[in-house]
C-alpha positions as CSV (number, residue, x, y, z in Angstrom):
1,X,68.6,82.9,108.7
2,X,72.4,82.6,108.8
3,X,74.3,84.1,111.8
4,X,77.2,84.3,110.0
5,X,78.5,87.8,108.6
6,X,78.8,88.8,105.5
7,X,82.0,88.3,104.0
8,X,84.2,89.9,100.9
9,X,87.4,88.8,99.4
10,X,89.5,91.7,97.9
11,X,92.6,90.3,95.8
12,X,94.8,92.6,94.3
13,X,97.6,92.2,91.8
14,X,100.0,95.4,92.3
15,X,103.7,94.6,91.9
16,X,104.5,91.4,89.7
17,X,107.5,89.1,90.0
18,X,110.6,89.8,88.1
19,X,111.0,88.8,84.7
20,X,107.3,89.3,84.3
21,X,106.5,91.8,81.1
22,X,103.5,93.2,83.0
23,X,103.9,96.8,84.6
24,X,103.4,97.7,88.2
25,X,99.7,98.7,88.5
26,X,100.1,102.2,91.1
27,X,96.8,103.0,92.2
28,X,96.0,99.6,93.1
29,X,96.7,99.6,97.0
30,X,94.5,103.0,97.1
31,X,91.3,100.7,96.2
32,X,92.3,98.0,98.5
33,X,92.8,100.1,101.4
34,X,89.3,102.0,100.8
35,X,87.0,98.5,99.7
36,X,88.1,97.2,103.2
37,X,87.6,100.2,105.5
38,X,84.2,100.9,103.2
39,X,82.9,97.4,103.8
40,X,83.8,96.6,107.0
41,X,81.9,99.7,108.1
42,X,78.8,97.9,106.6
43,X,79.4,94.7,108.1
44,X,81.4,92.8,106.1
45,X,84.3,90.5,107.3
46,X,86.8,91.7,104.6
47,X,89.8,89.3,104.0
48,X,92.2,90.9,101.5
49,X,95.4,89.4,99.7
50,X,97.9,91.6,97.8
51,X,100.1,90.2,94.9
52,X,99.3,86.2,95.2
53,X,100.3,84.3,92.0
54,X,97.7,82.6,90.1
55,X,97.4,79.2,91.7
56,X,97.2,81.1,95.1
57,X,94.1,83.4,93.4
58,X,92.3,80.0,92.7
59,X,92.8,78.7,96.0
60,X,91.5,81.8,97.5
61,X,88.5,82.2,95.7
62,X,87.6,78.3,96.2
63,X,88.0,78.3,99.7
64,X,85.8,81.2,99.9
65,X,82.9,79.6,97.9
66,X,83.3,76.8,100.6
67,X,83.2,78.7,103.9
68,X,80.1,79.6,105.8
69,X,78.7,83.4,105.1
70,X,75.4,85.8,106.2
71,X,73.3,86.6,102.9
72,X,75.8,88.1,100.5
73,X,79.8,87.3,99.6
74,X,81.7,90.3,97.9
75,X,84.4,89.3,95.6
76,X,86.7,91.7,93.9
77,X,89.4,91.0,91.8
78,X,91.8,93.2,90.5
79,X,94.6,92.8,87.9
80,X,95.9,93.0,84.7
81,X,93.5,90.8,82.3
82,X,92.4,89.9,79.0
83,X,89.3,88.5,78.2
84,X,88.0,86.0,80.3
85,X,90.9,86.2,82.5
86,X,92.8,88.3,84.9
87,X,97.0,87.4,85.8
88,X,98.8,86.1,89.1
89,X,101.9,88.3,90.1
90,X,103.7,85.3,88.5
91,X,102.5,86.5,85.5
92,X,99.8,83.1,84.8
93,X,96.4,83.3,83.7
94,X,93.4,82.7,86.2
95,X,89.9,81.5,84.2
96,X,87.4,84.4,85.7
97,X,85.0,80.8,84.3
98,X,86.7,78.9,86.7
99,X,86.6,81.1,89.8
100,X,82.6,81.6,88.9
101,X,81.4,78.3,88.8
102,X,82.7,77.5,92.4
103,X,80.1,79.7,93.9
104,X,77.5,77.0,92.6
105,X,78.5,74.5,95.5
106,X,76.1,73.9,98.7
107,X,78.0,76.8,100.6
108,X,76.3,79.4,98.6
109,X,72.9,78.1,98.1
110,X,70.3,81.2,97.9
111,X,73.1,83.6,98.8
112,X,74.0,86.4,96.9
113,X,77.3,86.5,95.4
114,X,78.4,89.6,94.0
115,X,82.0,90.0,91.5
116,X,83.7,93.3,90.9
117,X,86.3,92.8,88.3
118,X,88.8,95.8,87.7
119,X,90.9,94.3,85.0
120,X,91.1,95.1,81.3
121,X,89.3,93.0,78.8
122,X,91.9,93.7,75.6
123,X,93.6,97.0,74.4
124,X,90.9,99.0,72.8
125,X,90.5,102.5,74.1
126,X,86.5,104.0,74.3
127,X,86.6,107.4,72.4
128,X,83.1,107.7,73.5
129,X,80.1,107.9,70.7
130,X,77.7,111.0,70.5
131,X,74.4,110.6,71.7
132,X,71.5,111.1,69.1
133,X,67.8,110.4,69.5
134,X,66.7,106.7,67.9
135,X,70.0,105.8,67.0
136,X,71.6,102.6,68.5
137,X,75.2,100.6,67.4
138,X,74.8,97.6,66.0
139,X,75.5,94.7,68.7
140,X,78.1,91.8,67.6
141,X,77.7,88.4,69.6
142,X,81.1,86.8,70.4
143,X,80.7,82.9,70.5
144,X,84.0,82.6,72.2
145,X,82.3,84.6,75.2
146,X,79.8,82.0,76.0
147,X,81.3,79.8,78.2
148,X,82.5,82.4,80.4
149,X,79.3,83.9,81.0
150,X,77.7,80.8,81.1
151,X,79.5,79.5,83.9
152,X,78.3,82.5,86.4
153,X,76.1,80.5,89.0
154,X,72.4,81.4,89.8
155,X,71.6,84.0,92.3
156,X,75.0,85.8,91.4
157,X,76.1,89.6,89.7
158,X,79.2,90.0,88.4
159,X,80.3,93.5,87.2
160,X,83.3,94.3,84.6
161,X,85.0,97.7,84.6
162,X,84.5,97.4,81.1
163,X,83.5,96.1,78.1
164,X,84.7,93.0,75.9
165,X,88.1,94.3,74.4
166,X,88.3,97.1,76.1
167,X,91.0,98.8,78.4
168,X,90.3,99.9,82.1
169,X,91.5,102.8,83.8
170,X,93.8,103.0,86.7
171,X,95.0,106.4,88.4
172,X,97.3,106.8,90.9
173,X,94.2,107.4,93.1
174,X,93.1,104.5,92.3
175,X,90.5,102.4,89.4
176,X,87.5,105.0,88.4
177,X,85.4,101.6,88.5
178,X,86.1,101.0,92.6
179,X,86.8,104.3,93.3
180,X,83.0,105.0,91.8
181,X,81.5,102.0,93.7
182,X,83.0,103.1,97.1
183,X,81.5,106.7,96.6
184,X,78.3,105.2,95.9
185,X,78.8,103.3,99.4
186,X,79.6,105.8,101.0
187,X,77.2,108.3,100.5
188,X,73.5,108.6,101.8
189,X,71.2,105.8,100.6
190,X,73.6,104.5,98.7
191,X,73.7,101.3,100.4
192,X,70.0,101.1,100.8
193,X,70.1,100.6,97.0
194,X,69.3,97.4,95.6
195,X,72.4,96.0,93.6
196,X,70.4,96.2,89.9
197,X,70.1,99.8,91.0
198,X,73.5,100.2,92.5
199,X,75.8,98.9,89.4
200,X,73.2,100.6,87.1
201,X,74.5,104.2,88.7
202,X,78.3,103.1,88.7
203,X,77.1,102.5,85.0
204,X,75.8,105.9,85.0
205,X,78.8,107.5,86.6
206,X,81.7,106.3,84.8
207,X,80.4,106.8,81.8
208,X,79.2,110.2,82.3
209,X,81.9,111.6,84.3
210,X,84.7,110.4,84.0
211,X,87.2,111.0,81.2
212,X,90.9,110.4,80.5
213,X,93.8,112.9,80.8
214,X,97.0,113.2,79.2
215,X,98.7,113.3,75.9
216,X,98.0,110.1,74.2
217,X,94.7,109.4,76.6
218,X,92.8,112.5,76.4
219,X,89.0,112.3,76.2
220,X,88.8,108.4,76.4
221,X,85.6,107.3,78.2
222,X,84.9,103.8,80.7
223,X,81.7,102.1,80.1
224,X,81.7,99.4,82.8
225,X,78.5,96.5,82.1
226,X,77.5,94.0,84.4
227,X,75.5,90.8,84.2
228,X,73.1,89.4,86.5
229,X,71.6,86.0,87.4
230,X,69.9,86.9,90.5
231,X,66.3,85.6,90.7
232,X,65.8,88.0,93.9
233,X,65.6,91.8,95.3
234,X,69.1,91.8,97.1
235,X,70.2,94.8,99.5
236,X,73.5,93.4,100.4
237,X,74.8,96.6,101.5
238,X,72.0,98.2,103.6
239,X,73.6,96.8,106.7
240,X,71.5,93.7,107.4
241,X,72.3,92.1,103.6
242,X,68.6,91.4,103.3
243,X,67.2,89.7,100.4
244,X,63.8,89.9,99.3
245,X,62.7,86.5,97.6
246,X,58.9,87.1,97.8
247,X,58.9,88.7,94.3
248,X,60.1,85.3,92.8
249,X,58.0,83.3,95.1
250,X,54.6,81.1,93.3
């Protein structure tokens, strides 16, 4: 057992450098400020990095997948984004693909590394669907996504605050998607829950109880998703960042 901490990374795109055509995201600096204080209070050595560019982004996150941690490493990013990516305050695109596959390396061998993405995923807006009994929407498969989940390492989570082509909300209180993962945190049990269970009641949340305001956003819904590649039970909150590999064990 490592006697290293458990670390997180929280990088945060608020403000972007002039001549960039990508709005000043206010709210952002309300989830920074609560991820650190929340996980530090569970043990976490938080380093956090406000407005780097994109090559600076990369750098961060590889370093990271090369430095010594306890059981679990916590990586949020949050930004503007499209599909597959997320942009530097210089207005670049950083490869979520290219980030992910680091965490493969020797560092991170049976840890388990855990991504919160708070970006948006293209322009669509979720008008919600009405729930009936037996009734299902068809699934499309996107080839194009393939490489980029693909490329998400073994024994790792990674959690989108929304869907493929979607848009994700951000309030000057801050993202529904963090803001709803901190409150989970934060209240009792909630960080005894394993992280299936965890980012299946953010799930649960969002989608349920949160909905848009204003003129031209009224009524629009969040449905985060997640995928998960973990071949273990992990508690990376409960304060000791156990994980329980007996269940896969032969």
């Amino acid at each position: 057992m490592s006697r290293c901490r458990n670390r997180a990374l929280v990088v945060s795109v608020e403000a972007f450098q002039p001549g960039v055509d990508l709005g000043k995201r206010n709210g952002a600096k309300r989830d920074t400020k609560r991820l650190h204080r929340v996980l530090t209070r569970l043990g976490f050595r938080v380093e956090f990095h406000t407005d780097p560019d994109a090559e600076e982004i990369y750098r961060l996150f590889q370093e990271a997948s090369e430095d010594p941690t306890g059981e679990c490493f916590v990586g949020v990013l949050s930004s503007h984004g499209e599909e597959g990516v997320v942009f530097g305050a210089d207005g670049n695109t950083v490869r979520l693909a290219r980030i992910f596959s680091w965490f493969g390396g020797p560092a991170m061998v049976r840890k388990t590394k855990l991504f919160f993405i708070q970006a948006c995923r293209g322009s669509e807006l979720d008008s919600g669907v009405l729930i009936e009994p037996d009734s299902a929407p068809a699934l499309e498969e996107e080839a194009d996504n393939l490489p980029h989940y693909l490329s998400i390492p073994i024994d790792t989570a990674v959690m989108f605050a929304t869907p493929p082509g979607y848009g994700a909300f951000l309030q000057l209180t801050g993202s529904v998607f963090l803001q709803t993962l901190c409150d989970l945190l934060e209240e009792e049990g909630g960080q005894n829950l394993e992280v299936t269970q965890l980012m299946t009641r953010i799930n649960f949340r969002v989608a349920y109880q949160f909905q848009a305001q204003g003129r031209e956003l009224a009524g629009k819904k969040e449905m985060p998703c997640f995928v998960t590649r973990l071949t273990h039970l992990a508690f990376p909150f409960s304060g000791t960042g156990r994980a329980d590999w007996s269940q896969v064990t032969t």
